[in-house]
VOPAGU-2260 file (C-alpha; in pm, 1 decimal, decimal comma):
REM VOPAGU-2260
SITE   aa  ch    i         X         Y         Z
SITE  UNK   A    0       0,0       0,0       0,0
SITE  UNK   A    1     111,5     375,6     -76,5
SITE  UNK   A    2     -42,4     628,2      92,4
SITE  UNK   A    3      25,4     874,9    -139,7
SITE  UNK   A    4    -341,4     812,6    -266,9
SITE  UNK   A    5    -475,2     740,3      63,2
SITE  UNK   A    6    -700,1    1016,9     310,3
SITE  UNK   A    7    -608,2     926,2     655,5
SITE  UNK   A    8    -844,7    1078,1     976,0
SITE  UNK   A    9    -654,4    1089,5    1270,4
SITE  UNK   A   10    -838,4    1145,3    1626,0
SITE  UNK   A   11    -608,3    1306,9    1933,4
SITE  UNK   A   12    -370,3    1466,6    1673,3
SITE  UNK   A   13    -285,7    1772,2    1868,7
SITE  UNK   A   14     -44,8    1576,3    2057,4
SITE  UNK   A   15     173,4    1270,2    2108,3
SITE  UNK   A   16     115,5     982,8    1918,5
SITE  UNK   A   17    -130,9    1167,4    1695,6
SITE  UNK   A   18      94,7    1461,9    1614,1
SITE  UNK   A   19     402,0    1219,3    1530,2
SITE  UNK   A   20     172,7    1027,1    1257,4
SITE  UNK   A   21      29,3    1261,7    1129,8
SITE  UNK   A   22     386,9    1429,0    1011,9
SITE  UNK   A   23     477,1    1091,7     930,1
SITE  UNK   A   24     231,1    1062,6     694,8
SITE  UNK   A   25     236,6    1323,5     537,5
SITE  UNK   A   26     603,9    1240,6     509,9
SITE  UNK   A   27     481,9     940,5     312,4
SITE  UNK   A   28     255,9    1169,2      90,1
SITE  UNK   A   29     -80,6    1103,7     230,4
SITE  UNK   A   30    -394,7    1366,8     260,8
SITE  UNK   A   31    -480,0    1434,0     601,0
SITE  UNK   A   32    -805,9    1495,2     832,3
SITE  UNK   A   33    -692,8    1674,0    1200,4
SITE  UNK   A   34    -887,1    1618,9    1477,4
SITE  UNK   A   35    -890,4    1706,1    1860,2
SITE  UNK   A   36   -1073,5    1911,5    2098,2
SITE  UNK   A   37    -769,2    2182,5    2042,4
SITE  UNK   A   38    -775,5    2343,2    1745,9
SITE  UNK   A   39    -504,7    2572,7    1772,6
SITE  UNK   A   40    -299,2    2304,2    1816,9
SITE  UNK   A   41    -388,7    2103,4    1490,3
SITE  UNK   A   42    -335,9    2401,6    1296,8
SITE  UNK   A   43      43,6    2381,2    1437,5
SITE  UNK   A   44      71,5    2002,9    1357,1
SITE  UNK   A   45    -105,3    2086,4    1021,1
SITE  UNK   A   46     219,1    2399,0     980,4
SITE  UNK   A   47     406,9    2084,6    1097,0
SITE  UNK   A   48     327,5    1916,3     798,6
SITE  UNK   A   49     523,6    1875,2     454,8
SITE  UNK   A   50     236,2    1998,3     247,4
SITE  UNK   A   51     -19,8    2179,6     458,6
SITE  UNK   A   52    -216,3    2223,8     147,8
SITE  UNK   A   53    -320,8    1868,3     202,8
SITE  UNK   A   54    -414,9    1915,0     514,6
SITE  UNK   A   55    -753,2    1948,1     696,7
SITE  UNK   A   56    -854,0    2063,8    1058,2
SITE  UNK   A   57   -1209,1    1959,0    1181,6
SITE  UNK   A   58   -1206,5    1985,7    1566,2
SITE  UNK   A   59   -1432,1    1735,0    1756,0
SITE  UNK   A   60   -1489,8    1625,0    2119,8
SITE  UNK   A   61   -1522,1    1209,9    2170,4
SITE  UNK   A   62   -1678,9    1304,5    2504,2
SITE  UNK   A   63   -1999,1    1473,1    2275,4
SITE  UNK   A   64   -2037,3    1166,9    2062,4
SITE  UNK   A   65   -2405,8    1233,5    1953,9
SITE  UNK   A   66   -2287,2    1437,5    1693,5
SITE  UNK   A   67   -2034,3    1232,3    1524,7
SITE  UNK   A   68   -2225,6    1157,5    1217,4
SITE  UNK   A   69   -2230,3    1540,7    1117,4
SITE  UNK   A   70   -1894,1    1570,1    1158,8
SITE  UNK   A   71   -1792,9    1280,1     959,9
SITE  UNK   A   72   -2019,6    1411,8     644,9
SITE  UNK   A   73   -1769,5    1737,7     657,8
SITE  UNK   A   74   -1422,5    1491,7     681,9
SITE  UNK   A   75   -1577,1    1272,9     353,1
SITE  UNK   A   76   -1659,0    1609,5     154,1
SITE  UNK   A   77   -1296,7    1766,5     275,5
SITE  UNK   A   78   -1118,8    1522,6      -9,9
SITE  UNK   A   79   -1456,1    1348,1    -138,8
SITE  UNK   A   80   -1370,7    1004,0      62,1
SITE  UNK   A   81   -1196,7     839,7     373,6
SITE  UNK   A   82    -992,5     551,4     310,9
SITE  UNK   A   83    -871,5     491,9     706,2
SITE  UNK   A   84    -971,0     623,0    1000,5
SITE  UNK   A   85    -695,6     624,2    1290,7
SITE  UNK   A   86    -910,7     638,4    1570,0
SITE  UNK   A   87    -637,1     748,2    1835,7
SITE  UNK   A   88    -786,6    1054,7    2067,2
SITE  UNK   A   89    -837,3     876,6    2412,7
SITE  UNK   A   90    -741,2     962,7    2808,5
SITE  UNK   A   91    -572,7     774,1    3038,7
SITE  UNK   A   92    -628,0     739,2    3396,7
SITE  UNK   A   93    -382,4     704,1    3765,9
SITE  UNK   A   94    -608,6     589,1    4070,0
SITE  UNK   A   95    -648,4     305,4    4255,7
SITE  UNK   A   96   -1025,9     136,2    4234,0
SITE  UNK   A   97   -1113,7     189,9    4568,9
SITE  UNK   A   98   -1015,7     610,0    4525,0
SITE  UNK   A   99   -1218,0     652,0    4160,1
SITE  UNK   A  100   -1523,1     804,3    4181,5
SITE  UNK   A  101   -1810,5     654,4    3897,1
SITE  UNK   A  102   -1796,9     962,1    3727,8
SITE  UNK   A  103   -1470,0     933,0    3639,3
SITE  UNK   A  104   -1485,3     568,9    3544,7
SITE  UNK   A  105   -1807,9     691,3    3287,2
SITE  UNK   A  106   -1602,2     940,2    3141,6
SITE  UNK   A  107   -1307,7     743,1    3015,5
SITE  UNK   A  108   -1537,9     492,5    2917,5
SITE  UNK   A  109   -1752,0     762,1    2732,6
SITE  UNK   A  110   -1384,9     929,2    2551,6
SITE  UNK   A  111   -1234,5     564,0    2497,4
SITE  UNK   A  112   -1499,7     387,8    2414,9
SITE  UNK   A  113   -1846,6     527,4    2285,5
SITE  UNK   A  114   -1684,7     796,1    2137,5
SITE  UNK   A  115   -1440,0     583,9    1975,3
SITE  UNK   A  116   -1715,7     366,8    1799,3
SITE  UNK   A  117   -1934,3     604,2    1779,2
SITE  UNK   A  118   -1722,1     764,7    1504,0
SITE  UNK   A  119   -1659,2     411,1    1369,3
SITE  UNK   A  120   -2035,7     348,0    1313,1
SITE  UNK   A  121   -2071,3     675,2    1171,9
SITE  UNK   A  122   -1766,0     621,9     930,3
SITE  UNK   A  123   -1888,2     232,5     841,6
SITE  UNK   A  124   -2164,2     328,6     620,6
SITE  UNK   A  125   -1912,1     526,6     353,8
SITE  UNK   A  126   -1626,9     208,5     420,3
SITE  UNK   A  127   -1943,3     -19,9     246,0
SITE  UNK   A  128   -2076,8     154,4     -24,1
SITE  UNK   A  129   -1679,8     187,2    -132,2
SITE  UNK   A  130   -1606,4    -150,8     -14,8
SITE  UNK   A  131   -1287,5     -56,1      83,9
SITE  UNK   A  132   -1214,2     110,8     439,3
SITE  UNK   A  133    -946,2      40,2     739,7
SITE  UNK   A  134    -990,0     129,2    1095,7
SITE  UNK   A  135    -689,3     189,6    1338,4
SITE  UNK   A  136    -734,3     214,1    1663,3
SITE  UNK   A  137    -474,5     324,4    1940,4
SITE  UNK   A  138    -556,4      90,0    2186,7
SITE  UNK   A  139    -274,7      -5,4    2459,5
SITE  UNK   A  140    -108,5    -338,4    2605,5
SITE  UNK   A  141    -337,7    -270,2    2886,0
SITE  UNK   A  142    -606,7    -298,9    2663,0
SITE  UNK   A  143    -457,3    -660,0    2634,5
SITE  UNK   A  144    -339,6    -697,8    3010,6
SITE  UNK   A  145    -488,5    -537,3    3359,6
SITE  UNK   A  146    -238,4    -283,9    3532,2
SITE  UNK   A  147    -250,8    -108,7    3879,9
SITE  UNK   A  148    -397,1     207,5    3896,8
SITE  UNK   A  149    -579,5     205,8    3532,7
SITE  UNK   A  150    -913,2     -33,7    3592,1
SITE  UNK   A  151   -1119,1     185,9    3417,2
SITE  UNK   A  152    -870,6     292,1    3122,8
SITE  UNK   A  153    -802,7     -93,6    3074,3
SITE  UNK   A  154   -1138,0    -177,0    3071,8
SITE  UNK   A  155   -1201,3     115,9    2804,9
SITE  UNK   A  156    -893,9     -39,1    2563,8
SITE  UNK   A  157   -1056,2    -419,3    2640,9
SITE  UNK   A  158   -1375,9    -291,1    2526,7
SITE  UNK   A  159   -1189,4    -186,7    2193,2
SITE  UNK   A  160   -1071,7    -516,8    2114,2
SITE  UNK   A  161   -1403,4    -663,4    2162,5
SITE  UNK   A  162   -1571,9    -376,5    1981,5
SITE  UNK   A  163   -1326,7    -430,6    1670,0
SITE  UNK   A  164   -1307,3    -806,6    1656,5
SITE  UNK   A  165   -1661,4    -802,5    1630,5
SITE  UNK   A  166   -1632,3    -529,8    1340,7
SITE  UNK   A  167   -1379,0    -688,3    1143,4
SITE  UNK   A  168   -1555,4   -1038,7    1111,6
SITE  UNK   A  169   -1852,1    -891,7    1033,4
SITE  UNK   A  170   -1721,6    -655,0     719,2
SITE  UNK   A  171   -1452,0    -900,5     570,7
SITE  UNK   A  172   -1662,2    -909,3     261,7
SITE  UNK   A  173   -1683,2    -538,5     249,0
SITE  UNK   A  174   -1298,2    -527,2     231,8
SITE  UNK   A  175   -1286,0    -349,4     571,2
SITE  UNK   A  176    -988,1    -368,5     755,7
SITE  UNK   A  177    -931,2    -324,4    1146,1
SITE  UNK   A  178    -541,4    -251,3    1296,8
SITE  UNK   A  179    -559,8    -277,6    1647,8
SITE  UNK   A  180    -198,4    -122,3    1798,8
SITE  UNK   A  181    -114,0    -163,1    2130,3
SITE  UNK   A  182     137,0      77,2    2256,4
SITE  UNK   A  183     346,6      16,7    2584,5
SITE  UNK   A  184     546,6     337,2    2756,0
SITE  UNK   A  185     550,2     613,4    2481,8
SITE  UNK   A  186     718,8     979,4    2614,9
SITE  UNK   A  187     420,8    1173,7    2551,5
SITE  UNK   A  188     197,1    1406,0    2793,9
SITE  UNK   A  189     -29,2    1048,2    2849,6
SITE  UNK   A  190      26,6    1083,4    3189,8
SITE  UNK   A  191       2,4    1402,5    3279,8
SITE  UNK   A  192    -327,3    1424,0    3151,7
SITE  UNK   A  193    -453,4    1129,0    3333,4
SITE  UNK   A  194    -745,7    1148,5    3530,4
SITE  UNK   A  195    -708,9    1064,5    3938,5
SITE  UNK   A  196    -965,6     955,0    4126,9
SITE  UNK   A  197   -1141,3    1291,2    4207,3
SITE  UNK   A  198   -1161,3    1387,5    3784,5
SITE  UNK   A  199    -817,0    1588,8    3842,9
SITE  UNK   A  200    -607,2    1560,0    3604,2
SITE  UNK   A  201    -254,1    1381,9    3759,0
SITE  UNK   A  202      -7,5    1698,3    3614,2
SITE  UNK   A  203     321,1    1505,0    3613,9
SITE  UNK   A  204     502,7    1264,0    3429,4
SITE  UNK   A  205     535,6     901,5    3530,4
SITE  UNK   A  206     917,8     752,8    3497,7
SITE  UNK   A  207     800,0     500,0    3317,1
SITE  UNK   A  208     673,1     709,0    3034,0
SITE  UNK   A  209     940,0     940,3    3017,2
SITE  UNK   A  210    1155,0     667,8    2929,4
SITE  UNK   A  211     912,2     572,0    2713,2
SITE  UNK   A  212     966,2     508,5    2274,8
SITE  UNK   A  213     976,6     874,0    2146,5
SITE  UNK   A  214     686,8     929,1    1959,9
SITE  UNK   A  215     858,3    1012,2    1600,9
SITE  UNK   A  216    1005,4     624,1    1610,9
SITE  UNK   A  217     688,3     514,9    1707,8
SITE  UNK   A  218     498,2     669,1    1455,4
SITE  UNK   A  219     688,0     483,3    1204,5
SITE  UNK   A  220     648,0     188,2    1373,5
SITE  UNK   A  221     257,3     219,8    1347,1
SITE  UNK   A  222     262,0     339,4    1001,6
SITE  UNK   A  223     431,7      45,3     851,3
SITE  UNK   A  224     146,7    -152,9    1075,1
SITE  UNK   A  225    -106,9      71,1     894,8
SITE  UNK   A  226      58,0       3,6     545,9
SITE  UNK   A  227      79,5    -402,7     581,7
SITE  UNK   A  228    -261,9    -408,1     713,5
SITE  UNK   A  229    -190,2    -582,6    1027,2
SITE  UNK   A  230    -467,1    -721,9    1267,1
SITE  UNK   A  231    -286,2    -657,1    1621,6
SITE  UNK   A  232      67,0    -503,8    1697,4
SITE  UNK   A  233     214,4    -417,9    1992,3
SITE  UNK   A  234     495,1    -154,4    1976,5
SITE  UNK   A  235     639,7    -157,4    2338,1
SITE  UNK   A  236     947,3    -202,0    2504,5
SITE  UNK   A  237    1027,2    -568,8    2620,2
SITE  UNK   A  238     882,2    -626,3    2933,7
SITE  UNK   A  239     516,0    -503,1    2826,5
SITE  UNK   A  240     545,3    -736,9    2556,6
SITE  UNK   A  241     623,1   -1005,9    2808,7
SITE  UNK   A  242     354,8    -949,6    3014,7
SITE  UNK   A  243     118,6   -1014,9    2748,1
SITE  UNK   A  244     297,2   -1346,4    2616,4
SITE  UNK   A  245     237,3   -1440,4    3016,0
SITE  UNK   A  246     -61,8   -1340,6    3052,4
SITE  UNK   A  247    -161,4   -1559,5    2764,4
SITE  UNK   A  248      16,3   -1885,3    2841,4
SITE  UNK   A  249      86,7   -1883,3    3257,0
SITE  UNK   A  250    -202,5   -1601,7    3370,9
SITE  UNK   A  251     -77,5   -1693,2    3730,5
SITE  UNK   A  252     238,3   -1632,3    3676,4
SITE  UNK   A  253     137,0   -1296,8    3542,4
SITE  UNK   A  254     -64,8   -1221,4    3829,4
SITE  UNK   A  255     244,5   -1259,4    4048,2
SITE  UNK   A  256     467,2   -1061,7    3806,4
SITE  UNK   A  257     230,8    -688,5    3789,1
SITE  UNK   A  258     167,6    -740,1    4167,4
SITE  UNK   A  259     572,3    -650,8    4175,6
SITE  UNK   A  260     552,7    -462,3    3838,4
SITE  UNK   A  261     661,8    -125,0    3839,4
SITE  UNK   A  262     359,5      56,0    3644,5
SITE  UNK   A  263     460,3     432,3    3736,4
């Protein structure tokens, strides 16, 4: 695949992970949808960009996902189609279950989740009638594996995988692909944004994040994903990798292993 022909959405591209691709793509020659709650900030990535020209900002919110399907009829008629959607924009979260009030369990699910496939569902209908389409989605090795102090953020990414498993058995036929990638520690602001227990965001960066993949590796990382079309990747550092092979194959010997896990 070249995706010199291809228009690429990218959710939570203000920042991070969604910044990085989004100038790697364009790298690779591909016409680009922008979208975050920040606009200011995609117009920078969008500056960012080797041709702006082929660029588009559309701000959204995941959180107000009733209103997805209007916003998706203005990405089609920015280049006349979609061909993938990276659905990346998400929050994370650093509280312990017993500390994390409902309300902040609701909203990650809300941002990670429903307004994840909300956007999905309102994309599907153009992915048929072209029968051609690929969803990415920026899920996480937790979304694979349970962690201290994210229940509710691993739940959201689990959801995802059941969400998109579903999806991409029932659209084979329609030649609609699904990428799930899993990222492990990646030096972005992921954790400063994360939500404590109270709704607060958690202002600092863990260690383990700072010495995280930098974001312009991993973008390339994720793009050649995107390119071959693969089902499930995890782009991580060693150990998060491991913990998923255990979890798989000796789930008590996980169990032992992220009780003594630094996750922070």
């Amino acid at each position: 695949m070249s995706f010199s022909d291809k228009t690429i959405w990218i959710t939570g591209a203000s920042s991070g992970i969604g910044k990085a691709l989004a100038i790697e793509l364009a790298k690779q020659g591909a016409q680009l949808i922008l979208s975050s709650r920040k606009k200011q900030d995609l117009e920078l990535v969008k500056n960012a960009c080797t041709e702006p020209n082929k660029v588009k900002v559309i701000p959204l919110d995941l959180e107000d996902y009733t209103n997805l399907t209007t916003i998706t009829k203005e990405a089609i008629s920015a280049f006349g189609k979609v061909d993938i959607l990276v659905n990346n924009g998400g929050i994370s979260q650093r509280s312990l279950v017993k500390d994390t009030d409902i309300q902040v369990d609701k909203r990650i699910m809300d941002i990670n989740y429903l307004g994840n496939i909300a956007l999905a569902k309102a994309l599907l209908p153009h992915f048929i009638a072209n029968k051609n389409g690929q969803f990415v989605i920026t899920t996480s090795i937790v979304g694979k594996i349970g962690t201290p102090l994210r229940s509710s953020y691993a739940a959201s990414k689990h959801a995802l995988h059941g969400f998109y498993d579903s999806l991409r058995a029932e659209h084979f036929n329609d030649n609609i692909a699904v990428t799930l990638v899993c990222p492990g520690f990646v030096n972005t602001n992921i954790s400063k944004n994360a939500l404590t227990g109270d709704g607060s965001p958690q202002d600092k960066m863990d260690n383990a994040t700072a010495n995280g993949i930098q974001p312009d590796r991993f973008a390339k990382l994720m793009a050649k994903a995107i390119k071959q079309k693969k089902e499930e990747i995890y782009i991580s550092g060693a150990k998060e990798k491991l913990g998923v092979y255990v979890k798989r194959w000796v789930p008590k010997v996980f169990s032992v292993m992220i009780r003594k896990m630094s996750v922070t």
